[in-house]
C-alpha positions as CSV (number, residue, x, y, z in Angstrom):
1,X,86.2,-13.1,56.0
2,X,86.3,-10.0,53.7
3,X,84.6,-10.3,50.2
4,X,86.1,-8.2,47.5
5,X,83.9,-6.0,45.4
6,X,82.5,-7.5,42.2
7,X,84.3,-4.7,40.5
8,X,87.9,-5.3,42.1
9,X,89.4,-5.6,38.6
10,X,88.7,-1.9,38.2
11,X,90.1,-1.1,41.3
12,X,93.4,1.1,41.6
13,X,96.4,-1.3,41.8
14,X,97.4,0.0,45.6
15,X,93.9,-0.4,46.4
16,X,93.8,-4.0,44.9
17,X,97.4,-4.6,46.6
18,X,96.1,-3.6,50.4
19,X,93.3,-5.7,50.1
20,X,95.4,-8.5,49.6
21,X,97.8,-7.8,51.9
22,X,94.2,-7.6,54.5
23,X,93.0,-10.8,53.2
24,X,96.5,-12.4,54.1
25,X,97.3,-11.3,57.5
26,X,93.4,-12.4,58.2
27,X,94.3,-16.0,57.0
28,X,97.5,-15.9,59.3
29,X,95.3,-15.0,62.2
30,X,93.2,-17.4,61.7
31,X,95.6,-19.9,60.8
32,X,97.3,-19.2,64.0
33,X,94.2,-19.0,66.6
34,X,93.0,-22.5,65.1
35,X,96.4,-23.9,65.9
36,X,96.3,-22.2,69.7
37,X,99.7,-20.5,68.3
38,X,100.5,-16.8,68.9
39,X,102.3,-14.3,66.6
40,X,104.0,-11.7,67.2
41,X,103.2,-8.0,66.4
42,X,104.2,-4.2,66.2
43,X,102.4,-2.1,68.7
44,X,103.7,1.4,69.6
45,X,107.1,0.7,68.2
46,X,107.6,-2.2,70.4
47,X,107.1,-6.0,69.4
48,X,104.5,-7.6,71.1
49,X,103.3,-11.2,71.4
50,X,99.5,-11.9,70.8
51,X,98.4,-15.4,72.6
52,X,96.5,-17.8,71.0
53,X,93.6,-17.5,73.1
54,X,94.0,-13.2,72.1
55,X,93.8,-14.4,69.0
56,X,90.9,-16.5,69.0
57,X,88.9,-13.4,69.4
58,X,90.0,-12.1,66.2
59,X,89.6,-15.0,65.2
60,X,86.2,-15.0,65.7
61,X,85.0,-11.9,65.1
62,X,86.9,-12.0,61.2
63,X,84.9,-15.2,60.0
64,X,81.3,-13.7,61.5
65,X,82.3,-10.8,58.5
């Protein structure tokens, strides 16, 4: 999973907001692949749905960070 900096209190409030938001939607996918559940996103301007097994990849590939 993503580490913030050690200097993330000095960090722009947007900045500090985004990575947040980043850390969040990881947990979700996580959250989600773990549970063989899919979710459903925005791709192209159409709604999508990502299987569980699609998101076991992501999965994956977020906690070897």
């Amino acid at each position: 999973m993503t580490k913030p900096p050690a200097n993330v209190l000095e960090l722009p409030l947007e900045v500090r907001a985004e990575m947040a938001m980043k850390a969040a939607v990881e947990k979700v996918i996580i959250d989600r692949a773990c549970r063989g559940l899919s979710i459903h996103v925005m791709r192209d301007g159409k709604i999508v749905e990502l299987s569980g097994e699609a998101l076991q990849a992501e999965a994956d590939r977020i906690l070897k960070e």
